[in-house]
C-alpha positions in Angstrom: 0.0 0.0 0.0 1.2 3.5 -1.0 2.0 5.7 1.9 3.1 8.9 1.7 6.7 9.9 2.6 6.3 13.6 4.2 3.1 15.0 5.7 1.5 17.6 3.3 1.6 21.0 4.6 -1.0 23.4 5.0 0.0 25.7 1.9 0.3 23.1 -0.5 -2.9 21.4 0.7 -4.4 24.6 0.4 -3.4 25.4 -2.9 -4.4 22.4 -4.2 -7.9 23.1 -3.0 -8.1 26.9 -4.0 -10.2 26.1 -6.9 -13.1 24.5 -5.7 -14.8 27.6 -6.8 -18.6 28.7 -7.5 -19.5 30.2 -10.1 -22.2 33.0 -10.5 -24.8 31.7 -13.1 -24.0 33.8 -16.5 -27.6 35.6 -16.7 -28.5 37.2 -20.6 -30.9 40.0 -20.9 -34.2 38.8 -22.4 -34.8 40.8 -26.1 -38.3 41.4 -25.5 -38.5 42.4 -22.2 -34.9 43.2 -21.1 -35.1 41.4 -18.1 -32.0 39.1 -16.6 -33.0 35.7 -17.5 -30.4 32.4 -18.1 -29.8 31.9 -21.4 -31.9 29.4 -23.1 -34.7 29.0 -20.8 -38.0 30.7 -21.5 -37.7 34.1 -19.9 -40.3 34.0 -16.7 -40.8 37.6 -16.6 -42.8 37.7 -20.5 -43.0 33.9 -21.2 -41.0 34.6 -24.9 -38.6 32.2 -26.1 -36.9 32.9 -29.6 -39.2 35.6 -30.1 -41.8 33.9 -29.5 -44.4 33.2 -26.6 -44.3 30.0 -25.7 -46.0 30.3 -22.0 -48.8 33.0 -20.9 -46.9 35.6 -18.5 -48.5 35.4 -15.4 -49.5 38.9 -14.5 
């Protein structure tokens, strides 16, 4: 069984888990309405969805 030689500092373990990152969800503006929506998803503010309405906007 593999066992390690030296014990693995704090920096390098550190380091090695500075990129377990989140991301912030990349929001488009709708065309019709110009509200934030995510991209490709019918927009919930207007109900449009490559320019056209594909769900009644609940008003």
């Amino acid at each position: 069984m593999a066992v390690p030689k030296r014990k693995t500092s704090k920096a390098r373990r550190d380091r090695r888990r500075a990129n377990w990152k989140l991301e912030a969800p990349g929001f488009v503006s709708c065309p019709q309405c110009h509200e934030p929506k995510m991209p490709h998803h019918v927009c919930p503010e207007c109900g449009y969805y490559n320019g056209k309405e594909v769900v009644a906007a609940a008003e």
